[in-house]
N, C-alpha and C positions, 0 to 999 in steps of 0.2 A: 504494500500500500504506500502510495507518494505520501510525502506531507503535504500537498493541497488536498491529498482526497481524508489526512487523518484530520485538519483543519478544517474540513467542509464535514465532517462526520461529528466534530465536536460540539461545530457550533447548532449544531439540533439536538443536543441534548439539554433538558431540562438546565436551570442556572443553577440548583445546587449543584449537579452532576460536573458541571463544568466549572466551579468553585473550586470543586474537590481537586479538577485535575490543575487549576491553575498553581493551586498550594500544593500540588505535589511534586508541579515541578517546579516552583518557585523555592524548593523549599532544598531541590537536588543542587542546586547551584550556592547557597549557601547552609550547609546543614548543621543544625544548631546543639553545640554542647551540651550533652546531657546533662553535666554540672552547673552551666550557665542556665539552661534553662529549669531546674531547680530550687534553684536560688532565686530565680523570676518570679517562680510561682509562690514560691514561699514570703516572697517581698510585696508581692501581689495579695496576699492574704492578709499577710499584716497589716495594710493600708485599711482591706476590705474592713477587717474587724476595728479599726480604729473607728474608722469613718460611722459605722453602726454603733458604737460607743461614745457617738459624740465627742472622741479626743481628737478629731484631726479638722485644723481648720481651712476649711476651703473659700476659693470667692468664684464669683458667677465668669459663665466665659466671656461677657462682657466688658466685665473688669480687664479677666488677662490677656483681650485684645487690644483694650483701651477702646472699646466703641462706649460712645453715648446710648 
């Protein structure tokens, strides 16, 4: 199969379908430290549970663009 006909075959598939394959191969060109990505999630949690305990303070994305 050419890559126009696996390009023309992709793009009818449903967009999750085609999500999945964008991240899969977005993901072969740079593939992400098990260790790093660990610690992401883990850092990732921490924020979540703060934020749900009212210790972390945030401001609107207005603020952090500076729009009116």
């Amino acid at each position: 199969m050419s890559n126009t006909e696996i390009i023309s075959e992709a793009l009818n598939l449903p967009v999750a379908e085609r999500l999945l394959i964008v991240n899969t191969l977005v993901k072969s060109f740079n593939p992400m430290d098990s260790e790093i990505e660990k610690k992401w999630l883990d850092e990732v949690t921490h924020r979540k549970n703060l934020l749900e305990e009212g210790k972390l303070d945030t401001i609107s994305y207005s603020e952090f663009f500076g729009e009116d």
